[in-house]
C-alpha positions as CSV (number, residue, x, y, z in Angstrom):
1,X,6.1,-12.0,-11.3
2,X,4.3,-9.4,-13.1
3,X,2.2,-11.5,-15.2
4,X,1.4,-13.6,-11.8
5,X,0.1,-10.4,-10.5
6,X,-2.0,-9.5,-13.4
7,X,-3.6,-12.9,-13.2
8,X,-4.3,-12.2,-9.2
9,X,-5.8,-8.7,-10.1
10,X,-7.9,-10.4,-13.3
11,X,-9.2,-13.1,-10.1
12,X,-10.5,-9.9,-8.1
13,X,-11.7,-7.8,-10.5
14,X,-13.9,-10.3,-12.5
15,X,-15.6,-10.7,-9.4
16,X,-16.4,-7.0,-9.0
17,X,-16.9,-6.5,-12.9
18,X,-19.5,-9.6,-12.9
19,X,-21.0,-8.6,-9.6
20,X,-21.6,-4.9,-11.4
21,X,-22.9,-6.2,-14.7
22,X,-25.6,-8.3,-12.9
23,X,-27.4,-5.7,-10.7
24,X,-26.7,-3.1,-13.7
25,X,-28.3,-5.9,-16.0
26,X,-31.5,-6.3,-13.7
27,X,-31.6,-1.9,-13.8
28,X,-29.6,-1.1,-11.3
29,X,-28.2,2.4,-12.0
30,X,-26.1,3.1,-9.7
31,X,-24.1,-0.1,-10.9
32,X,-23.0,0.8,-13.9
33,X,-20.3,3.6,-12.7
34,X,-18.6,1.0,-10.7
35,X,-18.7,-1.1,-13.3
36,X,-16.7,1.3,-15.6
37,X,-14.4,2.4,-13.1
38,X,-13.7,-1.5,-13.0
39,X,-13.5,-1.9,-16.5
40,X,-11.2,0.5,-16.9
41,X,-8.9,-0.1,-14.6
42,X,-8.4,-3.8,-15.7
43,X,-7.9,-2.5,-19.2
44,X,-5.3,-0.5,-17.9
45,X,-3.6,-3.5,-15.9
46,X,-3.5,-5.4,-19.0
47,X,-2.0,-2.5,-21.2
48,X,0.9,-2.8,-18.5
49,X,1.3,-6.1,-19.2
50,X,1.0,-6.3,-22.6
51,X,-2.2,-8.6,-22.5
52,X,-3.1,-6.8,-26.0
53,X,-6.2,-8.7,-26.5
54,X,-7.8,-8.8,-23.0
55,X,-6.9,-4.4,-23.2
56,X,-8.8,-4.4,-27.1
57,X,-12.1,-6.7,-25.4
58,X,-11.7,-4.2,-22.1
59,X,-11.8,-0.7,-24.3
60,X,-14.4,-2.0,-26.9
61,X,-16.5,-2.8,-23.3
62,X,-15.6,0.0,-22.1
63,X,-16.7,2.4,-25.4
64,X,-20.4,0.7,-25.0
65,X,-20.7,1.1,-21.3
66,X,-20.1,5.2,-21.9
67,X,-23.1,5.1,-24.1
68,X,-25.0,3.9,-21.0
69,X,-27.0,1.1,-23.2
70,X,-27.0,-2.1,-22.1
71,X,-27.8,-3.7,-25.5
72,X,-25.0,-2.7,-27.2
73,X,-22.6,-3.5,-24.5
74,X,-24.5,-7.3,-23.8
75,X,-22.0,-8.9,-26.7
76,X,-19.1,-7.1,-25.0
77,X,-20.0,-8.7,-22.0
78,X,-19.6,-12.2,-23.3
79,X,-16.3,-11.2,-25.1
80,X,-14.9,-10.1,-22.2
81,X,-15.8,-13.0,-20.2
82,X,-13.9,-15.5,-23.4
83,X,-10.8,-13.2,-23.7
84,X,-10.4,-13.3,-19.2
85,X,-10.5,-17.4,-19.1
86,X,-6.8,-17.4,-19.8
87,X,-5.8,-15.2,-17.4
88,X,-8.0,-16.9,-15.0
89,X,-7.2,-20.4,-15.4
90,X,-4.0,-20.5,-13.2
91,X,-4.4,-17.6,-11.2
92,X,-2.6,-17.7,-7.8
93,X,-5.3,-17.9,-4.9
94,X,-3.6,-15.0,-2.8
95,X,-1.7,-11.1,-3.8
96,X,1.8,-11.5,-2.9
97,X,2.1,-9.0,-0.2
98,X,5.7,-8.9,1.1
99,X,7.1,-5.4,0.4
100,X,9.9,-6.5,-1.8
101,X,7.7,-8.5,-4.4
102,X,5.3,-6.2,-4.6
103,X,8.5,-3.2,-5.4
104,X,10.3,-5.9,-7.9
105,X,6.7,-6.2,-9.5
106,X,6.3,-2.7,-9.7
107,X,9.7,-2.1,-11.2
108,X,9.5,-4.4,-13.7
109,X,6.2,-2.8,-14.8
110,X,7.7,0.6,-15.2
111,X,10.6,-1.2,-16.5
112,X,8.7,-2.5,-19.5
113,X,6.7,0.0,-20.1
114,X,9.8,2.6,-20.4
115,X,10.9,-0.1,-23.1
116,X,7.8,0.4,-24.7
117,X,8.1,3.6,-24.9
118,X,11.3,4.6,-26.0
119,X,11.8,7.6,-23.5
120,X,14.6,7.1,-21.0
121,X,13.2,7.7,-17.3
122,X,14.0,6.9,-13.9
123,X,12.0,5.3,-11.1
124,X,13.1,5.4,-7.3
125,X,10.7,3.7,-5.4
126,X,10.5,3.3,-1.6
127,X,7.5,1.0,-0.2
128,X,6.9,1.0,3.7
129,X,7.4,-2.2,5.0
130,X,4.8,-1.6,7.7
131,X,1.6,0.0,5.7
132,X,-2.0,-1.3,6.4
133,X,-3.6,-4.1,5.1
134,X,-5.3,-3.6,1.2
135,X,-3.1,-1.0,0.3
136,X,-0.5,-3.4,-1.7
137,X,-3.8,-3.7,-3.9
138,X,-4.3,-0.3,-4.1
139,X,-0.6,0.2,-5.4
140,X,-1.0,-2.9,-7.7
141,X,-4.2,-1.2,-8.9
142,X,-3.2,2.4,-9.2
143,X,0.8,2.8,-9.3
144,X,1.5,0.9,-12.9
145,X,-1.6,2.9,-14.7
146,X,0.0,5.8,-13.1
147,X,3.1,5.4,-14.4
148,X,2.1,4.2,-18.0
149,X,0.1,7.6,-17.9
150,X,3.2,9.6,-17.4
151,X,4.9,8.3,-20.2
152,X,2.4,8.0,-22.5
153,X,0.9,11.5,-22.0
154,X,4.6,13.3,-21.1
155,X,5.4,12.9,-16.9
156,X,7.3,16.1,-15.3
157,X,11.4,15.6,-15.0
């Protein structure tokens, strides 16, 4: 379930990543922050996972976007486009959006990453069954990084 996610999220953000890189590439500015917000986030969604190389191609893109340069990020570009055509080979056409896969997903995220990390923690996670359309996205998107963060970095008790 969770890597099936992860391959839906790779499907949608290469499109926004790509869509970025090309105005930024014909001088388009206001592209490139976007573009790293985009970055990052992916690199973060594979850290969850455990996608180590995709997370190592997203920061080393992600390190030459900060500079702002785009010649030293163009052979990042291309590296990141070789280390996503795994992930995007059999990626499911639609985000499971039932309330229940998306909390099992979600839980087995935080699951893994509190193997990872040797701490012993607790999550108690309630998802409205009724919330607007997009946010199960947003959660897929924002929630795991979240978590990850509080572990990693120390999380309040």
């Amino acid at each position: 379930m969770l890597t099936t996610l992860f391959r839906q999220q790779v499907q949608r953000l290469n499109l926004d990543i790509t869509a970025h890189w090309l105005r930024w590439q014909t001088g388009d500015e206001s592209a490139l922050t976007p573009l790293r917000y985009a970055v990052h986030l992916l690199k973060g969604a594979a850290l969850t996972v455990a996608a180590d190389v995709v997370a190592q191609t997203l920061h080393d893109l992600e390190s030459h976007l900060q500079s702002g340069q785009q010649v030293t990020a163009q052979g990042h570009g291309f590296a990141f486009s070789a280390a996503l055509q795994p992930w995007l080979a059999h990626a499911p056409k639609s985000l499971a959006t039932s309330p229940e896969s998306l909390r099992r997903a979600l839980r087995e995220s935080f699951a893994a990453q509190v193997r990872l990390s040797g701490q012993p923690a607790t999550l108690h996670l309630q998802i409205d069954p009724h919330w607007p359309s997009g946010v199960d996205a947003f959660l897929w998107d924002v929630l795991p990084q979240l978590l990850r963060n509080s572990l990693v970095h120390g999380g309040e008790p």
